[in-house]
N, C-alpha and C positions, 0 to 999 in steps of 0.2 A: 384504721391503718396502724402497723403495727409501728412501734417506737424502735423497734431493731434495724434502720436502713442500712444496707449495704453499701459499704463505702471502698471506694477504689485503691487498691495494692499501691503503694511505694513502689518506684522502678526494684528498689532491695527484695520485695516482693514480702507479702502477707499470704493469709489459709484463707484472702476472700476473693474468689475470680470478679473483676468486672461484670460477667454475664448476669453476676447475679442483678444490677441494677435491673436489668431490661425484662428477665423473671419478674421482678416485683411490680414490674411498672404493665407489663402485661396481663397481671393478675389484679391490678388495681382496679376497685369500682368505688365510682365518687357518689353516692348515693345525697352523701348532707353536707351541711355547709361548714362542719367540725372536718370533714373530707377531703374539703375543695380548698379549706386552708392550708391543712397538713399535706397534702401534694404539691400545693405551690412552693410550701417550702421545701419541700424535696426537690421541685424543678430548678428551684433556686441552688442548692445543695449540687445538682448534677451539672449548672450551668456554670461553676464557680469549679468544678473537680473537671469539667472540659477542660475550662482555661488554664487550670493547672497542668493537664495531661499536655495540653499543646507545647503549654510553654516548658516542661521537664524533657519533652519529645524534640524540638523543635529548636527550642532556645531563643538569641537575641542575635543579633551580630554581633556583641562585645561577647557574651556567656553562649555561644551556640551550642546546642542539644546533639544527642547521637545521633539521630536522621539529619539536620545540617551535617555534623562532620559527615557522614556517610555519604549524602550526598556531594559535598566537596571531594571526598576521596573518587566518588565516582565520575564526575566530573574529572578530576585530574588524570584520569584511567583513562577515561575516551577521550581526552586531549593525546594523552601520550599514545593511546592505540591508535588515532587518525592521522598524528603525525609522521605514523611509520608504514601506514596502511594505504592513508588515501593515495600517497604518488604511486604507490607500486601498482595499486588497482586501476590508475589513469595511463600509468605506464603501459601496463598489460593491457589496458581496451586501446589506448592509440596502437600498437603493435597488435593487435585486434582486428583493425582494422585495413592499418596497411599490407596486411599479409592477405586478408580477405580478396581487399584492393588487388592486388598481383595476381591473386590466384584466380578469380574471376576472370582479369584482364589475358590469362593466358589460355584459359579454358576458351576463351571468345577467340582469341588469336588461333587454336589450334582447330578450330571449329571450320573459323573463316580459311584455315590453309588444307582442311581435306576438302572443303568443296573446290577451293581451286585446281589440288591435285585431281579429282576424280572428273573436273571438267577440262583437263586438258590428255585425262587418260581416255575421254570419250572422244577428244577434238582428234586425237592418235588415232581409237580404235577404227571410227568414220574415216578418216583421213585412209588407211589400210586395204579397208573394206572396198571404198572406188576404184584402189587403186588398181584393186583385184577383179574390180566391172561388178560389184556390188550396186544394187538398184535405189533408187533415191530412196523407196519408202526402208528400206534396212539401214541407209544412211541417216536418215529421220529418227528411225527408231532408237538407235543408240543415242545420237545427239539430245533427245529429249528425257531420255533415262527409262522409254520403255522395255529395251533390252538391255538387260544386267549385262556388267561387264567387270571380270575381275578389276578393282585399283587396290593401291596400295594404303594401308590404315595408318596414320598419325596416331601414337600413342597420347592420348591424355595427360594431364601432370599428375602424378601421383602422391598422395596425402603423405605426410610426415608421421610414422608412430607418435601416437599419442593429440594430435592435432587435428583439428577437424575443422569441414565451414559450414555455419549453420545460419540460418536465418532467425534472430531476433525479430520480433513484433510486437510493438507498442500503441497506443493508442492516447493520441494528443486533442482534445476540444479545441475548434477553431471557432465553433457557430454558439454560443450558450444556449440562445434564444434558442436555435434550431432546434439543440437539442432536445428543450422542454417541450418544444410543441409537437418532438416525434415522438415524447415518451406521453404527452397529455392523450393523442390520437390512435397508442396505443403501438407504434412502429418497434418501440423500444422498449426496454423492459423498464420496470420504476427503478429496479436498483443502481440504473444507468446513473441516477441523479441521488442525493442524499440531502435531508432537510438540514440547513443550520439551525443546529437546535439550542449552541449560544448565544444566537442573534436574537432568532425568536423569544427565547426566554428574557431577553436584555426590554425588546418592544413591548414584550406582556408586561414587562415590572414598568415600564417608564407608560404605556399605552392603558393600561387596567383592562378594564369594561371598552375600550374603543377600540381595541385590535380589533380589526374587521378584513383580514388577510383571507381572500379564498382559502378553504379546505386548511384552515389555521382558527382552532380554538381558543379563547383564551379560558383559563381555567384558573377559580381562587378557589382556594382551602384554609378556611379559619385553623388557625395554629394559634397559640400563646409565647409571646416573648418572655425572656426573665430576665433577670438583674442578678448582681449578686446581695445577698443582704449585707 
């Protein structure tokens, strides 16, 4: 192994990228035991220029780092942007709704008043037709709506420039279980459901070897811890 390691840029910045750690550590073969020490001290080296990067990156909560402020600052952005945003977007969907509300309720109402016009324009036309010795089965026939009869058309409400009603559609789980057993049977599709793959990883670390979860692996992978020296 060469005695030259790559070591990590100062935030001020150096002529040596990071990348090159992961170059050499790629290119690495540990053949001897001259090998397996000089790597370790290099993992130790890389494990120690981690914790540096975190803590330069990151900082403390007395000395917080540029991703802390950043992230405060972003933070105080989406406090400030929700403060201004969420009423007007809850204003606008209750006003959303009640206009919805009206407008449905008036399409129903003008719905329910041409049928009653057009049946009291048939209870007239029948009414005329006898009066005139019209035969029962022509009196029947209008009465029932098998003879068209001009009536008079109720105009609709008409939408507003720029405003519109449309139908949202969501989709809420009421059944969990149901759900799993119509996506196990094949009714649903798998994407219907999503593994927690926090959780499971949480049971593999505290379960090892004893996870025994249907169609749930547990899986070890020898790795090497370090320390710093």
């Amino acid at each position: 192994m060469t005695n030259e390691i790559a070591t990590y840029p100062d935030l001020g910045g150096t002529d040596r990228d990071s990348s090159d750690a992961l170059l050499l550590v790629h290119d690495a073969t540990i053949d001897t035991r001259e090998d397996y020490e000089s790597y370790s001290a290099y993992g130790q080296t890389l494990h120690a220029l981690e914790k540096k990067i975190k803590l330069d990156c990151n900082g403390t909560t007395s000395d917080p780092g540029f991703i802390m402020l950043l992230d405060r600052a972003h933070k105080k952005a989406v406090e400030f942007r929700d403060k201004h945003l969420l009423p007007i977007q809850k204003a606008r969907a209750t006003l959303a709704s009640k206009l919805a509300g009206w407008f449905t309720y008036e399409q129903n109402r003008v719905r329910e008043e041409q049928v009653k016009v057009e049946q009291r324009a048939r209870e007239e036309e029948a009414a005329r037709i006898k009066a005139e010795g019209g035969g029962k089965r022509d009196v029947a026939a209008i009465l029932s709506g098998k003879t068209a009869i001009p009536t008079p058309v109720i105009a609709q409400p008409e939408q507003i420039k720029g405003v519109s009603m449309r139908q949202d559609w969501d989709a809420e789980v009421v059944d969990l279980l149901g759900l799993v057993k119509a996506v196990a049977s094949g009714r649903v599709p798998v994407e219907a459901i999503l593994p927690n793959t926090k959780f499971l990883r949480s049971q593999a670390k505290a379960m090892k070897g004893n996870l025994k979860y249907p169609g749930v692996r547990a899986v070890a992978r020898e790795t090497t811890a370090f320390r710093s020296s």
